[in-house]
C-alpha positions in Angstrom: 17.6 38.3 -41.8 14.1 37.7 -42.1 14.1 34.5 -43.2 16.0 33.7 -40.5 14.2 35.0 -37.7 11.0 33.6 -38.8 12.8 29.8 -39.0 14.3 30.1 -35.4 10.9 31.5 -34.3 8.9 28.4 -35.7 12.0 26.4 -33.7 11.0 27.9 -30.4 7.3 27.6 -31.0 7.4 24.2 -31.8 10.2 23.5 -29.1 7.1 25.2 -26.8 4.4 23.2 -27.7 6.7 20.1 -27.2 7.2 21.5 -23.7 3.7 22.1 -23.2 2.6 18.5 -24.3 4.8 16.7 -21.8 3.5 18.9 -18.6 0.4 16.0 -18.6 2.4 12.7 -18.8 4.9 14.0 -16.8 2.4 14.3 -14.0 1.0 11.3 -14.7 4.2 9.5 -14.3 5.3 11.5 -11.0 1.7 10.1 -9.9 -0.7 6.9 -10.2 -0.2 5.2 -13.5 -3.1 5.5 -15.7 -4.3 1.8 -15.5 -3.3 1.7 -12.0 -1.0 0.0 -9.6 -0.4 -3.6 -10.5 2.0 -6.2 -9.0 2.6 -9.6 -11.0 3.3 -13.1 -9.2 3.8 -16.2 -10.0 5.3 -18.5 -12.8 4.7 -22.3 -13.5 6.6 -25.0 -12.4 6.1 -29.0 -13.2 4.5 -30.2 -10.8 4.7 -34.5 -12.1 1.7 -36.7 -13.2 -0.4 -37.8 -10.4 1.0 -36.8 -7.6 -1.8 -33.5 -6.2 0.4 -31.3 -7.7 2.8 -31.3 -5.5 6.3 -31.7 -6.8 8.1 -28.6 -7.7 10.2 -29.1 -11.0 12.1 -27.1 -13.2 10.7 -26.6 -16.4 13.7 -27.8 -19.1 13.9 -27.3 -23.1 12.5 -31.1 -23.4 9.2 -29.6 -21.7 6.5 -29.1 -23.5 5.3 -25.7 -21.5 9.0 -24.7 -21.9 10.0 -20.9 -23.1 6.0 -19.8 -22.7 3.9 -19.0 -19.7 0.4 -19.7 -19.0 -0.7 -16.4 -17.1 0.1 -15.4 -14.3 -1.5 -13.5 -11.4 -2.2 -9.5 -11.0 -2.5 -7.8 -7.7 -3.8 -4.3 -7.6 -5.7 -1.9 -5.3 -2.8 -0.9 -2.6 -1.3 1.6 -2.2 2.4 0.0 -1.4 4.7 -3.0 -2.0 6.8 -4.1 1.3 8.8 -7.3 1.5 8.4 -9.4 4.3 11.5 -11.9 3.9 11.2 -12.6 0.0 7.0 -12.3 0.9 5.5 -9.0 -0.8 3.5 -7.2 1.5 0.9 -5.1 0.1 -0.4 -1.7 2.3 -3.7 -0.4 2.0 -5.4 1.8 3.6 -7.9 0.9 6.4 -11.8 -0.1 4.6 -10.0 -0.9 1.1 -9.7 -4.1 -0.4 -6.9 -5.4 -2.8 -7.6 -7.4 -5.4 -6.4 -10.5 -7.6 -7.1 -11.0 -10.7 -5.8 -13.2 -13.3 -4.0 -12.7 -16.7 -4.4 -15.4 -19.3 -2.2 -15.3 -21.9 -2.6 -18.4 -23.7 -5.9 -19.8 -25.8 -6.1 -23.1 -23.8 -7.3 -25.0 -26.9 -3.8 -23.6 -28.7 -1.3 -23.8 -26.3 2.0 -21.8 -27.4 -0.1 -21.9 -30.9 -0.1 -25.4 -31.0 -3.4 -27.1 -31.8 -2.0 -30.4 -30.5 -1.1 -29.1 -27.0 -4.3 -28.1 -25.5 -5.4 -27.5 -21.3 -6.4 -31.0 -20.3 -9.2 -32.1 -18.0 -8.5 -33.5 -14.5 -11.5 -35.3 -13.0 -9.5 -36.8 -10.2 -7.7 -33.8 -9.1 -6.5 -33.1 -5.6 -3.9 -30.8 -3.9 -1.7 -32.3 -1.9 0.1 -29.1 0.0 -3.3 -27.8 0.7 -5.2 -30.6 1.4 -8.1 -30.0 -0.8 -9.3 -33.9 -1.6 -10.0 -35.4 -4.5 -12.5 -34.3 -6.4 -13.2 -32.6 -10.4 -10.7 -30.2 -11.2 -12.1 -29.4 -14.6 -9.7 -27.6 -17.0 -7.7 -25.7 -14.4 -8.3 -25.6 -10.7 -7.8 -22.1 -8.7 -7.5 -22.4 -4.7 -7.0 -19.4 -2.9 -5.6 -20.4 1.2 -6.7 -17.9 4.1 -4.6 -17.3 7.2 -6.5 -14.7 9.0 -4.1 -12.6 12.1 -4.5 -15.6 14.8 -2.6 -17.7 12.4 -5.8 -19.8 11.6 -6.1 -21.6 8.4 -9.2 -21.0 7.2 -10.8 -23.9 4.5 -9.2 -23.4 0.8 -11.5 -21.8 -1.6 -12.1 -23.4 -4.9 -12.6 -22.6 -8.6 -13.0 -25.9 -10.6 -13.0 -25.7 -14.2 -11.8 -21.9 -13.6 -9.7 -21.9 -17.1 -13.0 -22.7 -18.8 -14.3 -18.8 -17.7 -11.3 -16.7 -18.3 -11.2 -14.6 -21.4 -7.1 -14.3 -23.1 -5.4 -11.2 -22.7 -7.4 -9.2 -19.8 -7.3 -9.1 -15.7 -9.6 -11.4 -14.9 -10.9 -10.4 -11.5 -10.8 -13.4 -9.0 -11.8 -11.6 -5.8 -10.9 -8.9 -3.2 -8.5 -9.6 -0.1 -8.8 -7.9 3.5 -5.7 -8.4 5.9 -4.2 -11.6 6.3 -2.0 -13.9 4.8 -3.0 -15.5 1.8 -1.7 -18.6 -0.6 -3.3 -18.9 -4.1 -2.4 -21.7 -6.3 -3.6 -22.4 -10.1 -3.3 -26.5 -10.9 -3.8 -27.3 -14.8 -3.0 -30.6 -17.2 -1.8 -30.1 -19.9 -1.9 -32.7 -23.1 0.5 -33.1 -25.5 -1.3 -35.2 -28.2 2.1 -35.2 -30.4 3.8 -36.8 -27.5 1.7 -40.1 -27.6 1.2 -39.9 -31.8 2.3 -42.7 -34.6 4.3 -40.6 -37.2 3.6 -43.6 -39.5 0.1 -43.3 -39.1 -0.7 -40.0 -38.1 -2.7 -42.1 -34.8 -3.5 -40.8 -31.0 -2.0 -43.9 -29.1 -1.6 -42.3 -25.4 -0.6 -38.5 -25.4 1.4 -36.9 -23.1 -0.7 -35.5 -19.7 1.6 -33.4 -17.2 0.5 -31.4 -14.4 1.7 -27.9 -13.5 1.1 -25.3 -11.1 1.5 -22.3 -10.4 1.8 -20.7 -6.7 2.4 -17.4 -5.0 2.1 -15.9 -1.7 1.4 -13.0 -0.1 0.3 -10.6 2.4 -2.5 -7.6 3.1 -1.4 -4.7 5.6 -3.0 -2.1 6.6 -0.2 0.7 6.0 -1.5 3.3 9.0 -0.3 2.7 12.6 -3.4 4.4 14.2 -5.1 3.3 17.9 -7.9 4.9 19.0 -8.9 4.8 23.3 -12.6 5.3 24.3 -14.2 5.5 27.6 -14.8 2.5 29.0 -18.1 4.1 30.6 -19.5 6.8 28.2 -17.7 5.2 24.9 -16.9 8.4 24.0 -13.4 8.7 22.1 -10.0 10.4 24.0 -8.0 13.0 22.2 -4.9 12.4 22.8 -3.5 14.2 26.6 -6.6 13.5 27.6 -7.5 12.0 30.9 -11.1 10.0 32.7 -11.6 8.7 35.7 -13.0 5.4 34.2 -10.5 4.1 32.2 -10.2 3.7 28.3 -10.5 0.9 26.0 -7.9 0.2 23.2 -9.4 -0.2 19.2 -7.3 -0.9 16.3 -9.7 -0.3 14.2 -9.4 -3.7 12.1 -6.0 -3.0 11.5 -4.8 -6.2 13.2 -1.1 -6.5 12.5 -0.1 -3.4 14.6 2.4 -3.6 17.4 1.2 -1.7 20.4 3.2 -1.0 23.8 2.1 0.2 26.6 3.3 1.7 29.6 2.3 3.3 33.3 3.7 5.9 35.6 2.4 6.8 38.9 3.2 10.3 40.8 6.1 9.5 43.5 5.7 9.9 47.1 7.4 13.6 47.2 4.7 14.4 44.4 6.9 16.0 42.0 8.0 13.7 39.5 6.6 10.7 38.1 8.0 7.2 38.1 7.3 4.2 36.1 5.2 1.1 37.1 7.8 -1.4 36.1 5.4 -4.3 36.7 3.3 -3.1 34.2 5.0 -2.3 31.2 3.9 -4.4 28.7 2.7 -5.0 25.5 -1.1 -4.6 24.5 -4.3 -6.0 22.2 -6.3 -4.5 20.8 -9.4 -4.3 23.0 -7.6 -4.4 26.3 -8.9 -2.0 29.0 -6.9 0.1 31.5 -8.8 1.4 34.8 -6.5 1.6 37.2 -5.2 5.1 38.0 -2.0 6.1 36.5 -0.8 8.1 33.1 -0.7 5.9 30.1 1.6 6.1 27.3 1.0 3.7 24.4 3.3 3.6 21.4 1.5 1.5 18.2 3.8 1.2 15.2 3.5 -0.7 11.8 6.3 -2.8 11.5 5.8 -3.0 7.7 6.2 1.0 7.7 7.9 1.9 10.5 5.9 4.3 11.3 4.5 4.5 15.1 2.0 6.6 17.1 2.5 7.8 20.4 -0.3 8.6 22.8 -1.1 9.9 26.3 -4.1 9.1 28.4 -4.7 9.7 32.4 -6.9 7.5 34.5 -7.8 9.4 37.8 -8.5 12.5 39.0 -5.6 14.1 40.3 -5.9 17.7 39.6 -1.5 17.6 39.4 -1.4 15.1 36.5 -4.7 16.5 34.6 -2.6 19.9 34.7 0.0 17.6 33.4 -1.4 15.7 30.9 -3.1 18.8 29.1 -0.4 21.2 29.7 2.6 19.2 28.9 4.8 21.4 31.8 6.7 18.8 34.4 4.9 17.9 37.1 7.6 20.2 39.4 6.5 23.3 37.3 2.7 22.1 38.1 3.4 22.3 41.6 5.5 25.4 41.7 3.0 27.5 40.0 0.1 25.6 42.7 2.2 26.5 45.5 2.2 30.3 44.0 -1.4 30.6 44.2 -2.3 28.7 41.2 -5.4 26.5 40.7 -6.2 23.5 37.9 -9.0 23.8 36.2 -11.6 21.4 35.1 -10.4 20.9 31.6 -6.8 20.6 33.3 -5.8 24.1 32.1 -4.1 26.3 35.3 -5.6 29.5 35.9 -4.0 32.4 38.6 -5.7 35.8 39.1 -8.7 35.3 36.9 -6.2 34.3 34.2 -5.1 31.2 31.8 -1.3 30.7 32.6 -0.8 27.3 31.2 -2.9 26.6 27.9 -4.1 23.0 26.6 -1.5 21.6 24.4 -3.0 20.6 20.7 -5.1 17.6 21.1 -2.8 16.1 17.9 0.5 17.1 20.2 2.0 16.1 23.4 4.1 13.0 23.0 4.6 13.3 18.8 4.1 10.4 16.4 7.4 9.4 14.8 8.5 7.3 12.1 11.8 5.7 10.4 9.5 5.6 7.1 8.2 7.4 4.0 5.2 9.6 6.0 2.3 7.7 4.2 1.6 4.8 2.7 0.0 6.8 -0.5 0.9 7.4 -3.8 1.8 11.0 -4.1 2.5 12.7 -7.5 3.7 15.9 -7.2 4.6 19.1 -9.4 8.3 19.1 -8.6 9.1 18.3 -12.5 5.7 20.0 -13.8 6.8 23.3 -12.3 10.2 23.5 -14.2 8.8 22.6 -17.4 6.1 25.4 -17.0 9.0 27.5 -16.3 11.1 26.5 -19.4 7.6 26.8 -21.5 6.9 30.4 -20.5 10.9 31.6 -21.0 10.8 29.9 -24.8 7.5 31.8 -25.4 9.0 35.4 -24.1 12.5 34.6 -26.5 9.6 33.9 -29.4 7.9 37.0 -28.6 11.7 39.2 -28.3 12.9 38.0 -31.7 9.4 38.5 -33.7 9.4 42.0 -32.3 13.2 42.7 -32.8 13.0 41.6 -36.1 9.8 43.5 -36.8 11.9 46.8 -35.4 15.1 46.3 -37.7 12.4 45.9 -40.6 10.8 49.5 -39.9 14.5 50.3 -39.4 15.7 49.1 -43.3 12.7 50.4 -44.9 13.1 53.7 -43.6 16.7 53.4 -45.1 16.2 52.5 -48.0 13.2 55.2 -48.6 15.6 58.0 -47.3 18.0 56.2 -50.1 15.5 56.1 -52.6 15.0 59.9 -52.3 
């Protein structure tokens, strides 16, 4: 019995410590991988012999750069993929960067292992789809393509020779990206001096030289849907329910692909309801003013999300729709309690005898933010799988800890039998 007891307590201690040593990667697995987020794009295509790279071939078994792949290109930095109609999207937050790099995965002297197949030099390169002229693509050219949020195509960057600098094996970093929408394209040679040998003779007559490419595209979001109004006047910034009498100026805040709506009501004529400006409702920039008087709601949502933002501003100085504005009661409750001996007070909130009787409504409330999305564009981990495993961990340790002592009790209990034996 004591044999046994002490095995099935080593099982449990070691079934413990197995427990124990999985809380860590299990929470690094429910969270941000350890070498970060990383999205890979891009494989190469033939792209013919002379012709700026442009023609998009299948790569087939009588290819030379069949079955192996160059490198390919590494995104990392965000903090979320979307898909923009077969386009990844990647979210960041506002002030970050993503950023490219590139993975090499060949030595370009030993292509595939081949000492004879080797990254070729291309003095007379040009790109045809980007228009980048003629000029010395070195061994490998990399152009990166810039479409900023008017739609303008900004001039191709490019990395001659860029092959020449990359190391086999790691990231190399290639740059950081802001918003917009980006193209990035590698053109190499390659030669293929068995292609052009004598077998006879063991002789270099004219080896094989055929371009390849490869291209990707993408996208930079900003993943929040956030708008911030300012005075127009003072430049200070409006809470949201709050009101001015000189109007309020719109700011993304660089986030330049958000979709913001906007729309005006007026109080009606029996100055108990409000009723919308149908002329004006509209959609909005970012940097548009509003002065004229009326109360303002403006909706902003992230169509890579789906998450919006609804806010509330007044411009005038209607005591009614401050009350309203800051309250949140209907404009018919505003004018009951008035009518009762009621008054508004500066900061909008309605006083009666000396006393509050309608508060200020959270500066963060009012008309509430919604969203048809995950709530946030960040990676969460979370101990919804550490929790349980601490759990399990402390149980197996108190069944350890029950069986020792048992066991150590029915020991006193047999030696005191066999010594009342004995005598």
């Amino acid at each position: 019995m004591k044999r046994d007891s002490k095995r099935l307590g080593i099982i449990l201690t070691t079934i413990l410590a197995v427990l124990l040593l999985a809380v860590p990667s299990l929470a690094l697995a429910e969270g941000e991988s350890s070498d970060g987020t990383k999205y890979y794009l891009g494989n190469s295509v033939n792209a013919g012999k002379d012709t700026g790279y442009s023609e998009h071939n299948a790569i087939d078994k009588d290819d030379v750069h069949y079955s192996w792949e160059l490198g390919q290109f590494v995104v990392s930095d965000y903090t979320r993929v979307a898909d923009d109609d077969g386009t990844p999207v990647f979210l960041k937050n506002v002030g970050d960067e993503v950023t490219l790099s590139f993975n090499l995965q060949q030595d370009i002297n030993h292509l595939n292992g081949d000492a004879n197949v080797t990254i070729d030099s291309d003095p007379n390169g040009y790109d045809q789809r980007l228009g980048v002229p003629q000029q010395d693509f070195g061994r490998g050219t990399l152009i990166i393509q810039y479409t900023d949020y008017q739609n303008n195509r900004h001039t191709p960057t490019v990395y001659s020779n860029y092959l020449d600098g990359v190391s086999t094996g790691a990231d190399t970093e290639v740059t950081t990206f802001e918003e917009g929408d980006y193209e990035v394209v590698l053109d190499y040679s390659i030669k293929n001096v068995n292609h052009g040998r004598l077998p006879w003779v063991n002789i270099e007559i004219l080896p094989g030289v055929t371009d390849y490419t490869i291209r990707t595209k993408f996208k930079v979001r900003n993943g929040n849907c956030m708008v911030y109004p300012f005075d127009v006047k003072t430049g200070d910034e409006l809470t949201n329910t709050a009101f001015t009498e000189n109007g309020f100026r719109l700011d993304l805040a660089r986030s330049r692909y958000l979709d913001i709506d906007v729309k005006k009501e007026m109080l009606a004529d029996n100055g108990n309801e409000l009723v919308p400006d149908t002329r004006f409702n509209k959609p909005a920039r970012d940097g548009e003013e509003f002065t004229d008087e009326g109360v303002y709601t403006f909706t902003v949502t992230n169509r890579y999300t789906g998450q919006s933002t609804t806010k509330m501003i007044y411009v005038g100085n209607d005591p009614v729709l401050k009350a309203y504005v800051t309250t949140g009661k209907s404009v018919s409750d505003i004018q009951a309690l008035l009518a009762d001996g009621a008054t508004v007070n500066e900061d909008g909130t309605i006083a009666q005898d000396g006393k509050t009787v309608a508060e200020a409504q959270p500066a963060s409330g009012g008309v509430q933010a919604s969203s048809t999305a995950e709530p946030s564009v960040e990676n969460e981990g979370g101990p919804s799988l550490v929790v349980p495993i601490v759990a399990a961990a402390a149980v197996a340790l108190l069944l350890v800890v029950a069986i020792i002592r048992r066991s150590s009790k029915k020991k006193t209990a047999d030696d005191a039998d066999d010594s009342h034996n004995e005598e």
